[in-house]
C-alpha positions as CSV (number, residue, x, y, z in Angstrom):
1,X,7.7,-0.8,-33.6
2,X,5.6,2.2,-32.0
3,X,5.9,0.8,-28.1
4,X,7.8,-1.3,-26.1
5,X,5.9,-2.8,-22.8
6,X,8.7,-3.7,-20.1
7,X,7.2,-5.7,-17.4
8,X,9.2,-7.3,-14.6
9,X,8.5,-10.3,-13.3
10,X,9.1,-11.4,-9.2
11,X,7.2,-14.7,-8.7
12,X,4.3,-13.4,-10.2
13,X,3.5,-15.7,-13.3
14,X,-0.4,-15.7,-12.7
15,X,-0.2,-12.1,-12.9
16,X,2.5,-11.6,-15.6
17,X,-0.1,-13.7,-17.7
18,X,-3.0,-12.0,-16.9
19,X,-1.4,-8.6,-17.7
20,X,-0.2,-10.0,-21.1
21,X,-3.4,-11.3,-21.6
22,X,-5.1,-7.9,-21.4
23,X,-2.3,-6.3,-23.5
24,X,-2.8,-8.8,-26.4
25,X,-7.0,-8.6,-26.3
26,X,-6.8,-4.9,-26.3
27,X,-3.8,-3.4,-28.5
28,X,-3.6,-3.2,-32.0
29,X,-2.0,-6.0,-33.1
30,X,1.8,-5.4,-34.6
31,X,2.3,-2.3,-33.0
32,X,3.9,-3.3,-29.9
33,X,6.6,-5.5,-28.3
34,X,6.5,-7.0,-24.7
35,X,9.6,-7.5,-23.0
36,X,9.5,-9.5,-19.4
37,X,12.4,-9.0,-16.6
38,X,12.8,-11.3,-14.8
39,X,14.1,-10.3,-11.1
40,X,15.1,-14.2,-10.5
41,X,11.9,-15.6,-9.3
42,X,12.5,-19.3,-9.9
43,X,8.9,-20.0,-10.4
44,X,8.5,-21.6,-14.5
45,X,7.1,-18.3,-15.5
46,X,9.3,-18.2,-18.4
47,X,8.6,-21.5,-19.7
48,X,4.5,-20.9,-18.8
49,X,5.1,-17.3,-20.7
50,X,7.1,-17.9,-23.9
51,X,5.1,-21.2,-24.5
52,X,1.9,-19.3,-24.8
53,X,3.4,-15.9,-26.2
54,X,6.6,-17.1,-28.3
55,X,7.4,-13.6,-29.4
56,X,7.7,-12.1,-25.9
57,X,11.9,-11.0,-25.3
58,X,12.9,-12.5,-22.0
59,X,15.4,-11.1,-19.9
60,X,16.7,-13.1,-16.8
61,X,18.3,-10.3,-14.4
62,X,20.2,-13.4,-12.1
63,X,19.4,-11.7,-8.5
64,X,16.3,-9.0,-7.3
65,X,17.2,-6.2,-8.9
66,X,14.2,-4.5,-7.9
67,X,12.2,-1.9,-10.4
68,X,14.6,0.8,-11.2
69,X,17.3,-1.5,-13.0
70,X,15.2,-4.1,-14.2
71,X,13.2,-1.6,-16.0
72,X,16.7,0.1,-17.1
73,X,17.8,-3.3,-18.7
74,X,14.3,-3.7,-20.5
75,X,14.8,0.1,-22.0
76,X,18.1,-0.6,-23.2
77,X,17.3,-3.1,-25.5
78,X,13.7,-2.0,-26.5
79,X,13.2,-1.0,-30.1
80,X,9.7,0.9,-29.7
81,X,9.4,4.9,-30.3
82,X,7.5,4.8,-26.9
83,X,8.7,2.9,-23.5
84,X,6.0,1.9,-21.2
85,X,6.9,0.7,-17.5
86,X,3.7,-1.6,-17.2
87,X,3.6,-3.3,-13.6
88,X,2.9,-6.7,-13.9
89,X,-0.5,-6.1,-11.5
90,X,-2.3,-4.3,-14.0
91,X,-5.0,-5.2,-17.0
92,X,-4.9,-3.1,-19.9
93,X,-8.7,-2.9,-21.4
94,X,-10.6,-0.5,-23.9
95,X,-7.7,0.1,-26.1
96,X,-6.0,2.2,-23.6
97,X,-2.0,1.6,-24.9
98,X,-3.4,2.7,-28.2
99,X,-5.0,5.6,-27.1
100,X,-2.0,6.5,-25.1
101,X,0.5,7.0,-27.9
102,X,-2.0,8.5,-30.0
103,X,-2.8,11.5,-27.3
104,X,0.7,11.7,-26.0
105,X,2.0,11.9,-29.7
106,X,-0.5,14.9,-30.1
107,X,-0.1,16.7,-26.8
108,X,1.8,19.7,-27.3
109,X,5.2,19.7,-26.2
110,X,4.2,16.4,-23.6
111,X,7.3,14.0,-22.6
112,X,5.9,11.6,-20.7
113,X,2.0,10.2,-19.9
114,X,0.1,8.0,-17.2
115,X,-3.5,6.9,-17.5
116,X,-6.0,7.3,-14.7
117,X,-5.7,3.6,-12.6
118,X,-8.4,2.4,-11.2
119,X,-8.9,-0.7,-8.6
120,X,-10.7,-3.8,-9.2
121,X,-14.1,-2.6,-8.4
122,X,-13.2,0.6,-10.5
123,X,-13.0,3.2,-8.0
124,X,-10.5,5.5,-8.6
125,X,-6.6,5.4,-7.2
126,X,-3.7,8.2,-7.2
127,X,-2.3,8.5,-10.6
128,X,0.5,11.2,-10.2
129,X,0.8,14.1,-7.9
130,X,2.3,17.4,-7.7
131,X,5.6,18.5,-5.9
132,X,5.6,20.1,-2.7
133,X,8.8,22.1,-1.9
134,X,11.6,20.1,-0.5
135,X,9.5,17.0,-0.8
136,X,7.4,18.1,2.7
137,X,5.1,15.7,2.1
138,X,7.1,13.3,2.9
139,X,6.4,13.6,6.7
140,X,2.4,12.8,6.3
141,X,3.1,9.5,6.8
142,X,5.3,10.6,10.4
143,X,2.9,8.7,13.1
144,X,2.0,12.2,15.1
145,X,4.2,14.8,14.0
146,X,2.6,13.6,10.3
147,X,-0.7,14.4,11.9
148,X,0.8,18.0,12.3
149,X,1.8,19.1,9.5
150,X,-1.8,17.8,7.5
151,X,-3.7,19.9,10.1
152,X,-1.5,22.6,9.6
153,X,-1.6,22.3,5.7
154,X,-5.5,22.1,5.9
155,X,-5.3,25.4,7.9
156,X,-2.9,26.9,5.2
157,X,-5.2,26.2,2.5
158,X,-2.6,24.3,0.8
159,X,-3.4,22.6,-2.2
160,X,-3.3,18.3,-2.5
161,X,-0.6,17.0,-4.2
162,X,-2.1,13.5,-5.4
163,X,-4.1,13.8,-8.6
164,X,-6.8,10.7,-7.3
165,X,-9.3,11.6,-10.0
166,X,-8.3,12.3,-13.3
167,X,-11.6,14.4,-14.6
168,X,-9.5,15.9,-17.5
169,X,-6.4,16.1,-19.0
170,X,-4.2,17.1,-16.2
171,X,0.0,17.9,-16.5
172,X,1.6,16.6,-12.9
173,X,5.1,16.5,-11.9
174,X,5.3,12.9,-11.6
175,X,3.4,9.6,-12.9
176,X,2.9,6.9,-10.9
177,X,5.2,4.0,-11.3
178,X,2.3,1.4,-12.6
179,X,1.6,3.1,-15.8
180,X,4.1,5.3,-16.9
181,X,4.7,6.1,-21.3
182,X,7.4,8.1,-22.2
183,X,9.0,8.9,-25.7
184,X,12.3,6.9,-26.0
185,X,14.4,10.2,-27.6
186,X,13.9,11.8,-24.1
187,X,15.8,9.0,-22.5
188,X,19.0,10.7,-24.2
189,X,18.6,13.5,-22.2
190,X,16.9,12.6,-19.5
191,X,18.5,8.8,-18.5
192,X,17.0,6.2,-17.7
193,X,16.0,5.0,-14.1
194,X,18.5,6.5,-11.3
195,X,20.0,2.6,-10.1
196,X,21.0,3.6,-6.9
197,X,17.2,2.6,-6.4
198,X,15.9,-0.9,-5.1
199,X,12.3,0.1,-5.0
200,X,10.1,2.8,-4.3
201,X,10.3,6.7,-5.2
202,X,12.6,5.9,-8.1
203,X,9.8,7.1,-10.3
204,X,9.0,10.0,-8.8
205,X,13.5,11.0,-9.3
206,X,13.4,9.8,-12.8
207,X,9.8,12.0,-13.3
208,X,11.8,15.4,-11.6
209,X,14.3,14.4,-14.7
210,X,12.1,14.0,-17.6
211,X,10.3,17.0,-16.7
212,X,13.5,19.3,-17.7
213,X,12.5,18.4,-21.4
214,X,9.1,18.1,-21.3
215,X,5.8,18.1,-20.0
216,X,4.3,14.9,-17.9
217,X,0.2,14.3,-18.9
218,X,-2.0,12.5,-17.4
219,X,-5.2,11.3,-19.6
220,X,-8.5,11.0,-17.9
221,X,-9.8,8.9,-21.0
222,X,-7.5,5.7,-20.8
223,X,-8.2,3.6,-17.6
224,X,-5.8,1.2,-16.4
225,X,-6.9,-1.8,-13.6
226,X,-4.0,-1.8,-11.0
227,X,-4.6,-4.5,-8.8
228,X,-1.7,-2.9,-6.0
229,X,1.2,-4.9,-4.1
230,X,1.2,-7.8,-6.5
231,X,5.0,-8.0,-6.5
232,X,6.3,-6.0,-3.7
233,X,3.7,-8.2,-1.2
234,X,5.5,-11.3,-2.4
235,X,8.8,-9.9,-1.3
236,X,8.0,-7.9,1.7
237,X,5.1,-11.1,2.9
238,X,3.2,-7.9,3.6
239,X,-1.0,-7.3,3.2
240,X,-2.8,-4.6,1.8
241,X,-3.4,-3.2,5.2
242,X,0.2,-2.9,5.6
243,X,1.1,0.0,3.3
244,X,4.0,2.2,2.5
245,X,2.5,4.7,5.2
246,X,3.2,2.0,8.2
247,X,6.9,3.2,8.4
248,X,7.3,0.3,11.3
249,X,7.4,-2.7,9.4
250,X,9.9,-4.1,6.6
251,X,8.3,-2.8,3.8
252,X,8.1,0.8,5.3
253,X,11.9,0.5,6.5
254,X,12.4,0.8,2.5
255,X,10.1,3.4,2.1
256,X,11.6,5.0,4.2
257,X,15.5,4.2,2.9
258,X,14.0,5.1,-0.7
259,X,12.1,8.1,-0.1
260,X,15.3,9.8,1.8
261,X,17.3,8.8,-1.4
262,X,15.2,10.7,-3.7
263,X,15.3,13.9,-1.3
264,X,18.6,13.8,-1.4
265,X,19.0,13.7,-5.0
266,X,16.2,16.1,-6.0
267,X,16.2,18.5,-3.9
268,X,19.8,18.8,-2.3
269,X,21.9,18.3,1.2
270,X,19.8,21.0,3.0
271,X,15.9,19.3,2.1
272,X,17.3,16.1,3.2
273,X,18.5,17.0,6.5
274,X,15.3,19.0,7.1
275,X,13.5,15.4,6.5
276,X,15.5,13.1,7.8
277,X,15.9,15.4,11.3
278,X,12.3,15.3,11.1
279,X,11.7,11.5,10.5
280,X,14.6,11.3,13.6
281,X,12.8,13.7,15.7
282,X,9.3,11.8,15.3
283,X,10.9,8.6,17.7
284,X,10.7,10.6,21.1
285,X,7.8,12.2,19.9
286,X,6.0,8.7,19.0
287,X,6.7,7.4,22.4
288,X,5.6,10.4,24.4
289,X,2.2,11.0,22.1
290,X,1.6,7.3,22.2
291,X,1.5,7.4,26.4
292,X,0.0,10.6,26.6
293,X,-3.1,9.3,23.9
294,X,-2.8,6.1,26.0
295,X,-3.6,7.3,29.2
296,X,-6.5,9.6,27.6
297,X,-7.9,6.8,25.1
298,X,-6.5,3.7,26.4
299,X,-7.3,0.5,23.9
300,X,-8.5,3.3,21.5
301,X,-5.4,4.9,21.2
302,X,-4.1,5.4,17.6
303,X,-1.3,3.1,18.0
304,X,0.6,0.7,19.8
305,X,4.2,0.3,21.8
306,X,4.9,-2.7,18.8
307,X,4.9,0.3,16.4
308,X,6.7,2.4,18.3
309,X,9.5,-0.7,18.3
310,X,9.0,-1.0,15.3
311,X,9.7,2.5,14.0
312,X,13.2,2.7,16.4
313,X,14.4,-0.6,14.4
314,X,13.9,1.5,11.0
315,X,15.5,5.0,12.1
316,X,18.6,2.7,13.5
317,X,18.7,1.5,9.8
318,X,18.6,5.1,8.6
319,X,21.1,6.3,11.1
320,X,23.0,3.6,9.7
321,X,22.8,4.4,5.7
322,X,22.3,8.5,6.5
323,X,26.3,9.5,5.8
324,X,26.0,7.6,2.2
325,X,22.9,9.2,1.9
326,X,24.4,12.4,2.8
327,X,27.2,12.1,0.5
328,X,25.2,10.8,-1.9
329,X,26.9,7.7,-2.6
330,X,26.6,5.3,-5.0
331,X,25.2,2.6,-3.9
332,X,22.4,0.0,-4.4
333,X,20.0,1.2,-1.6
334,X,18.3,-2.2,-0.8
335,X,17.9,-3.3,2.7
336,X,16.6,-6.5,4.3
């Protein structure tokens, strides 16, 4: 068995299939497994997806276990020589899991590979990215003080972290989560997903991990369609418009939760009170910029007072998670 495709499902069958779909049209035929997780979705897929594709391994998690230990409990019973977290929103064309093992098996010293991912109308999207010191760039999505720190990294000269267009062979510090290969001996060394994690930046952690062994690659000669949101928008009842970088609403609260997690575990107590004092000190600051740009712009001001709600309801869930953060406890970091 040369790979072992983990997919999880979350109420979305029509996607599930069209990602197998894609796998089966364009991967040599033999050389792979497909395993499905299930995060309990209660929606027939299983029944829709093992009547069309017997040979599929089905595993039925029982609650939302989000990406990091759904993905864990696919790994642990995979057989391949390669794992590859596959979201369910993607379509594999051109042979790309194919050419994937074959480059990563003959990149020098390589760990771990992404592909460049490309949206439906095939422009391109960020693949992986490059780590800034203390994870800094964290605070570009901050409403003003985010604003900041961009113009004062523009003025620095300082070098973009997302890889967006993968023009060559490229090595990055971490893949993103959609397409991610990596050889199954690693996973001795390096473990498997960090479970503390519900969703979001658990990738980027388990990346900063694999990297102690090896290098990460991203090829610029697979492409991979990823559609974006197709589970996490069921879950969160979120649009496309609402993104991780809206840290007012409910899908940015995890974000938030999530990305403060994987500070604190990468780069250590000091980084994550340097962000988090940040993320805090960005509520006055919202609410003074917001009347100052108010008064200047009026109904073309940048945002409004809902955001600025919104954003105090998801630093008083913060305040409320930050000593376990600060500990770092273990804990299943998923919030409502």
């Amino acid at each position: 068995m040369e790979v072992s495709i983990i997919i999880i499902n979350y109420k979305s069958c029509a996607l599930v299939m069209d990602c197998i779909s894609s796998i089966v049209a364009a991967t040599a035929a033999g050389s792979y497994e497909i395993i499905v997780v299930d995060n309990d979705s209660q929606d027939g897929a299983k029944e829709k997806i093992l009547t069309q594709w017997p040979d599929v391994r089905w595993i039925e998690m029982g609650y939302n276990a989000g990406f990091a230990r759904a993905n864990n409990a696919g790994m642990r019973i995979a057989k391949g020589n390669y794992m590859l977290i596959l979201n369910s929103d993607t379509i594999i064309q051109d042979k790309a899991i194919d050419k994937t093992i074959a480059l990563l098996h003959a990149y020098p010293g390589a760990v771990g590979a992404g592909v460049q991912l490309l949206n439906t109308d095939g422009s391109t999207q960020i693949s992986g990215a490059h780590f800034k010191r203390g994870g800094l760039n964290t605070l570009l999505p901050l409403p003003y003080l985010g604003r900041m720190v961009r113009w004062l990294g523009y003025r620095l000269n300082t070098k973009i972290p997302s890889v967006q267009q993968v023009q060559q062979d490229v090595e990055v510090d971490w893949i993103v989560g959609a397409y991610i290969m990596v050889q199954k001996n690693v996973l001795d060394k390096a473990g498997l997903f960090d479970e503390d994690f519900f969703m979001y930046a658990e990738e980027i952690e388990w990346c900063a991990r694999l990297r102690k062994y090896g290098k990460l690659v991203l090829f610029a000669e697979p492409k991979v369609i990823h559609i974006g949101g197709g589970t996490s928008s069921d879950y969160y009842n979120t649009d496309e418009s609402e993104n991780g970088k809206n840290l007012w609403n409910i899908k940015g609260r995890q974000v938030m939760i999530s990305n403060m997690l994987r500070i604190r575990k990468q780069f250590g107590v000091f980084w994550f009170c340097v962000i988090s004092g940040a993320y805090f000190a960005e509520l006055p600051f919202f609410a003074v910029c917001l009347l100052a740009d108010k008064i200047l712009n009026g109904k073309k001001a940048l945002f409004r007072w809902h955001n600025v709600s919104g954003y105090t309801g998801n630093i008083w869930v913060l305040l409320q998670y930050w000593p376990k953060l600060l500990i770092n406890k273990k804990y299943f970091y998923k919030v409502a």
